[in-house]
Structure formats: C-alpha cells, structure tokens
C-alpha beads as a LAMMPS data file, in Angstrom:
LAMMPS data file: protein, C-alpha beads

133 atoms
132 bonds

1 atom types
1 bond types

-500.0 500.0 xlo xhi
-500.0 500.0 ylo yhi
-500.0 500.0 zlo zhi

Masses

1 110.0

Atoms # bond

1 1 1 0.000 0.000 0.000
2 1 1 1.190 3.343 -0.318
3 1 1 0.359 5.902 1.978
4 1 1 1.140 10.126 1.887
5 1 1 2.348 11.612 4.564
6 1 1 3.351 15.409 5.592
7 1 1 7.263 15.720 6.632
8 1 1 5.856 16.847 10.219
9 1 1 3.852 13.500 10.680
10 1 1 6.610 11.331 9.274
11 1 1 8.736 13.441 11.970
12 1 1 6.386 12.688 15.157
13 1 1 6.026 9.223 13.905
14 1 1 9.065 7.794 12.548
15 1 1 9.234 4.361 14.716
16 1 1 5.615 3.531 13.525
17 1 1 6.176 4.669 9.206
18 1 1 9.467 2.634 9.491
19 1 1 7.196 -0.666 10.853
20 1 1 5.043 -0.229 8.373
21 1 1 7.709 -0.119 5.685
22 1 1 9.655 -3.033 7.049
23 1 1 7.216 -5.415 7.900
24 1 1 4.060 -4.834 5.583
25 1 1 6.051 -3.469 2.899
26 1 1 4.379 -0.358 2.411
27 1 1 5.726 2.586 0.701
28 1 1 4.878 6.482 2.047
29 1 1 5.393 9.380 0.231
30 1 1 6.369 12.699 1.850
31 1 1 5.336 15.609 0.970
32 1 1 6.171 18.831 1.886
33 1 1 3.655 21.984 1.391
34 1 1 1.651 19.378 -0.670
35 1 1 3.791 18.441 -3.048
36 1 1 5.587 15.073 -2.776
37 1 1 9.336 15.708 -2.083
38 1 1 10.669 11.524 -1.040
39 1 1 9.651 8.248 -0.384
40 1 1 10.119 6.049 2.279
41 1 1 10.141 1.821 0.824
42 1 1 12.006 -1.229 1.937
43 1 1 15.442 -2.170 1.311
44 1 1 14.571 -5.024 -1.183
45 1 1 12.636 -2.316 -3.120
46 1 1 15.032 -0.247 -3.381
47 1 1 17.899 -2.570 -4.552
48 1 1 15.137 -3.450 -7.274
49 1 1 14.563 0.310 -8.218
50 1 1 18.325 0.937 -8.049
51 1 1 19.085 -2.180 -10.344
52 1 1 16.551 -1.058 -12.990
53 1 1 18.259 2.706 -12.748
54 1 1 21.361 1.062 -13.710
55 1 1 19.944 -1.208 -16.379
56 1 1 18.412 2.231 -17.931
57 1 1 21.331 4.330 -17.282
58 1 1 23.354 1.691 -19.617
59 1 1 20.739 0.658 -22.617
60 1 1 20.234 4.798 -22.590
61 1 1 24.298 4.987 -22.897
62 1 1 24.169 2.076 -25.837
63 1 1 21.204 3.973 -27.895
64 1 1 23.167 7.346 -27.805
65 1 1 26.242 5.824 -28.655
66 1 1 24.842 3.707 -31.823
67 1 1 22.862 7.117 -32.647
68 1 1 24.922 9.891 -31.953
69 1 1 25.541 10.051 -36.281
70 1 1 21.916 10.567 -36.387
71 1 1 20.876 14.468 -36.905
72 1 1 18.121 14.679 -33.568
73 1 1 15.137 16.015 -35.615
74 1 1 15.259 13.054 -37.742
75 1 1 15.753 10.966 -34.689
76 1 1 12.623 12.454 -33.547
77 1 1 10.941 12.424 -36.333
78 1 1 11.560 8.162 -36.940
79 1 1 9.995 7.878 -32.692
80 1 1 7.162 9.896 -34.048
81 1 1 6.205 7.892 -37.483
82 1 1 6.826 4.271 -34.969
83 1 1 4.554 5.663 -32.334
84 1 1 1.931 6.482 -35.000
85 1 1 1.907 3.719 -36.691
86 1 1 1.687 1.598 -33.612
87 1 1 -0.835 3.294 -32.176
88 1 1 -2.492 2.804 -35.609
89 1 1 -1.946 -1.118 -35.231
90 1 1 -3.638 -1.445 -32.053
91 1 1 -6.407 0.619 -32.782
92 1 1 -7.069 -1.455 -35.744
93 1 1 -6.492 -4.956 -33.397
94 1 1 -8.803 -3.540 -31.041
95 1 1 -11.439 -2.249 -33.445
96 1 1 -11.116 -5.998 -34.789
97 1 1 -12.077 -7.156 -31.607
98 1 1 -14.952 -4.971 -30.630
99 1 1 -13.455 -2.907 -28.304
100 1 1 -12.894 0.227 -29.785
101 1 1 -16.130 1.622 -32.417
102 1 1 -15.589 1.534 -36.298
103 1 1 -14.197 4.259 -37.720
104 1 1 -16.670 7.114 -39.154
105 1 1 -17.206 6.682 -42.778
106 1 1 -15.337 2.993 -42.558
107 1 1 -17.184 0.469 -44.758
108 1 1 -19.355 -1.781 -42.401
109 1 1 -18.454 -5.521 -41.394
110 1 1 -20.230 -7.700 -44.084
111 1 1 -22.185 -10.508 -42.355
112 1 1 -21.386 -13.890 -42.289
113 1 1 -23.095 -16.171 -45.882
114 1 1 -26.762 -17.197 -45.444
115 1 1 -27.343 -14.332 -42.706
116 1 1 -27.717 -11.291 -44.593
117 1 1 -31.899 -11.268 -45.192
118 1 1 -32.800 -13.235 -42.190
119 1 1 -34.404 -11.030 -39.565
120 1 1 -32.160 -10.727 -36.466
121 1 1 -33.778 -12.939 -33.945
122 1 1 -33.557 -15.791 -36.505
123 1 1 -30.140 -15.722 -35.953
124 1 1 -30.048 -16.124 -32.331
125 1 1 -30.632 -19.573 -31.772
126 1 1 -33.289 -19.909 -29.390
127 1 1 -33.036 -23.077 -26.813
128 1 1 -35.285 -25.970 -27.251
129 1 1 -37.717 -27.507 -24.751
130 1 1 -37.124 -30.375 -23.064
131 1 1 -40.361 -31.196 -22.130
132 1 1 -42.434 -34.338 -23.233
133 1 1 -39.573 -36.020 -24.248

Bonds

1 1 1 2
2 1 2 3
3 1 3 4
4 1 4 5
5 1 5 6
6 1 6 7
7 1 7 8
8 1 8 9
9 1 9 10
10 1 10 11
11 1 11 12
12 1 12 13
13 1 13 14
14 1 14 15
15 1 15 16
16 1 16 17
17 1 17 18
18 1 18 19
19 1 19 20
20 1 20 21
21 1 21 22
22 1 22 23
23 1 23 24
24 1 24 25
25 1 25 26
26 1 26 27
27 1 27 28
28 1 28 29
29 1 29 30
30 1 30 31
31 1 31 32
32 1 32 33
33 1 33 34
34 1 34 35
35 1 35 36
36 1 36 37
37 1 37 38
38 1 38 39
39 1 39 40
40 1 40 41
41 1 41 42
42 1 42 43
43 1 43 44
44 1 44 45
45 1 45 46
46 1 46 47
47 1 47 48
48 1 48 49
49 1 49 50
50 1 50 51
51 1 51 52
52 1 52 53
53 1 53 54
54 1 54 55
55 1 55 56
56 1 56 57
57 1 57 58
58 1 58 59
59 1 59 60
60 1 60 61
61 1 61 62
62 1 62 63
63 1 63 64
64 1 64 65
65 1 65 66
66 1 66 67
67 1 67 68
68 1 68 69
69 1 69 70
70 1 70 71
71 1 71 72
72 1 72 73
73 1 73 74
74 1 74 75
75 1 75 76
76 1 76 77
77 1 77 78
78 1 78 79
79 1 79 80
80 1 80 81
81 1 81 82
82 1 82 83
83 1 83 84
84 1 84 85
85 1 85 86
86 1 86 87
87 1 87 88
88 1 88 89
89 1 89 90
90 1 90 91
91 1 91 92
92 1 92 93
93 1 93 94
94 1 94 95
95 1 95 96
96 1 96 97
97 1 97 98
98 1 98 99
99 1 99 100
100 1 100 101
101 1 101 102
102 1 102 103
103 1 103 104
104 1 104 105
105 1 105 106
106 1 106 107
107 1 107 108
108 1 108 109
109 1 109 110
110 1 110 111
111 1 111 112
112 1 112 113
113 1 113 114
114 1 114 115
115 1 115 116
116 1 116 117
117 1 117 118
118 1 118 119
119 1 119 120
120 1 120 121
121 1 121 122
122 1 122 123
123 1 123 124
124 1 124 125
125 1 125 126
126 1 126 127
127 1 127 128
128 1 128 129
129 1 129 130
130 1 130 131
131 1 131 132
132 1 132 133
C-alpha cells in the first residue's frame, strides 16, 4: 500500500512509518507543502529500483552511442512515425475485436453467408424444450 504523509507526521512518527515499511512493505510518500518531495520503501525495493536505474542508465548509454551520427530532428521524427503507426496497429487490433467503435465513414463488417436477409432474432438460436420427451 502506499500511503502520503506530511514531513511533520513522518517526523512525530518515525518508529511507527518505518514498521510499516519493514514489515508490511508499504511505501509512504512525503510531501512537503503538498507536493511530494521523497519516499520512504524497503530495502529489497530499493535494490530493485536501483538495479533497474542502472539497467536504464546503460541501454540509454548504448542507444546514444549507436545514434549519436543521427541528426536529432530526424531521430525524432523516426519515434514519431513508430509511435503512429503503432498506435495505428492497435487501434485497428482492437477495433477488430470490438473494443474500440468503427471508424466514421469505414465500410461496415459484411455478415457472415446465409445471414444477410434473415431477420435478427432468426439468428439467435433460441433453446429448445425439453419437455415431453
């Protein structure tokens, strides 16, 4: 869980906040006149955060090495036409799938052979009765 509490309060109640954090694992943010200034989380979360820093700091090091020849507005540029045409890709996959609407103006699915001039509840199929037999 993570909790937010005022520099003051983590002050007054130090012994308590670091209980919490060692033994239920929860994380508290501090804030100071309402904005958040630190956090207070275990040790084991910590090594983990540091660990992925380090794994960032270096892949981040390896990208501007192999791209330093690369002019930055056409670096830009290539992370702008990728994210477009991902985003592009999923709404289509999703749209696919029912969970985003059709476009406006895009050409409506075509229904499946042998359903197109049957009236709708003829194609739900409707249980059967068990009775008498």
């Amino acid at each position: 869980m993570i909790t937010e509490t005022t520099a003051v309060t983590l002050r007054q109640n130090l012994g308590d906040m670091l209980n919490r954090v060692q033994y239920r694992h929860d994380s508290i943010v501090i804030t100071k006149d309402g904005k958040p200034v630190a956090a207070l989380v275990d040790a084991v979360l910590f090594e983990r955060i540091r660990r992925m820093q380090d794994r960032f700091d270096a892949l981040s090091e390896r990208l501007a090495k192999g791209y330093e020849a690369v002019p930055e507005d056409a670096g830009l540029a290539e992370i702008e036409r990728a994210g477009a045409r991902a985003r592009r890709e999923t709404a289509a996959q999703w749209r696919a799938a029912g969970r985003l609407p059709p476009l406006p103006g895009a050409a409506k699915p075509v229904p499946a052979r042998g359903t197109a001039n049957k009236p709708k509840d003829a194609l739900i199929e409707k249980p059967r009765s068990t009775r008498g037999r």
